[in-house]
C-alpha positions in Angstrom: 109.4 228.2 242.8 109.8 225.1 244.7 106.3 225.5 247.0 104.4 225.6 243.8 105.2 222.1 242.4 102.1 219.5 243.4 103.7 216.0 242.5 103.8 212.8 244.6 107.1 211.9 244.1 108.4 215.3 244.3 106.5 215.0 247.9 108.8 211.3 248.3 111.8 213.0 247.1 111.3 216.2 249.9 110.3 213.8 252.9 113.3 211.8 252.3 115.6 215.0 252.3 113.6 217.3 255.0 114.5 214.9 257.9 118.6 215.3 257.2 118.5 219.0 257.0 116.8 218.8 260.3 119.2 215.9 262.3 121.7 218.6 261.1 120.3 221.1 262.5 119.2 219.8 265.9 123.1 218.7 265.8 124.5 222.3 265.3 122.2 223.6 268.1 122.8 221.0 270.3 125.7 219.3 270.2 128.2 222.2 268.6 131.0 220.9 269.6 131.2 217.4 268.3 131.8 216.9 264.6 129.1 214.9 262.3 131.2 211.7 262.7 131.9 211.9 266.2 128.1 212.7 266.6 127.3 209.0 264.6 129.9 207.6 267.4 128.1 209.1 270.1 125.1 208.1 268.9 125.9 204.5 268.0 126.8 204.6 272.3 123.6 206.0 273.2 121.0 204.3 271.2 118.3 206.4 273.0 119.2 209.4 271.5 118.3 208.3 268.0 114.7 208.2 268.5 115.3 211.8 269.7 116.7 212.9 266.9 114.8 210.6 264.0 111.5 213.0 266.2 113.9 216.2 265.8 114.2 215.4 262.3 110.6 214.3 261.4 109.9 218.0 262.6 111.4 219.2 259.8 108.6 217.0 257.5 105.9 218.4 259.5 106.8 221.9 258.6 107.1 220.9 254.8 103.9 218.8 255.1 102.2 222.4 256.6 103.5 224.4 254.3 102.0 222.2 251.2 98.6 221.4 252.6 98.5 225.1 253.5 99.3 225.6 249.8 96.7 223.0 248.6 99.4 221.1 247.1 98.3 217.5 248.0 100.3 215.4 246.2 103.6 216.8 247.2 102.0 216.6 250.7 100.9 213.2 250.7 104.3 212.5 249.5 105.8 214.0 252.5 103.1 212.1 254.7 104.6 208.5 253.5 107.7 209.2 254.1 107.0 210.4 257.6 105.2 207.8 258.2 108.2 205.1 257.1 110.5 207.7 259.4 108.3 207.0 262.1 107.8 203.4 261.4 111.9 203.1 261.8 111.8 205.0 265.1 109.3 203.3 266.5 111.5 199.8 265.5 114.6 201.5 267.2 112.6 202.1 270.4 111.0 199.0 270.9 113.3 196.1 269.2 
């Protein structure tokens, strides 16, 4: 099963991944009625709405990173960690530059 793997780039490949499923997601709850590509218009308009949904998206890490440290899996999680941490790094650079 896929929780059972403990590997560090397994961890990279997930927190890469996680974040998508979860901009997707916050997109179907929240904005239903715009397609994916009109969404990437609206959001090029409103630049202040990408650090809300690079946060949105991060969520989705921090539930994968629970899940494996509450597995004891802590290479997969530290995995997931960096690559939250470069997610955050980039929203952080959207906010403020």
């Amino acid at each position: 099963m896929i929780f059972k793997k403990d590997n560090f780039v397994f961890g990279l490949v997930l927190g890469f991944i996680a974040p998508f499923f979860g901009f997707i997601l916050y997109k179907f709850l929240k904005y239903r009625a715009f397609t994916i590509g009109e969404m990437l218009q609206w959001l090029k308009l409103n630049p202040n709405l990408i650090t809300v949904f690079i946060s949105i998206s991060l969520f989705a890490n921090a539930v994968l990173f629970t899940i494996y440290i509450n597995g004891h899996k802590d290479k997969t999680a530290k995995g997931i960690f960096v690559l939250t941490i470069v997610y955050a790094v980039i929203a952080m650079l959207f906010k403020y530059l």
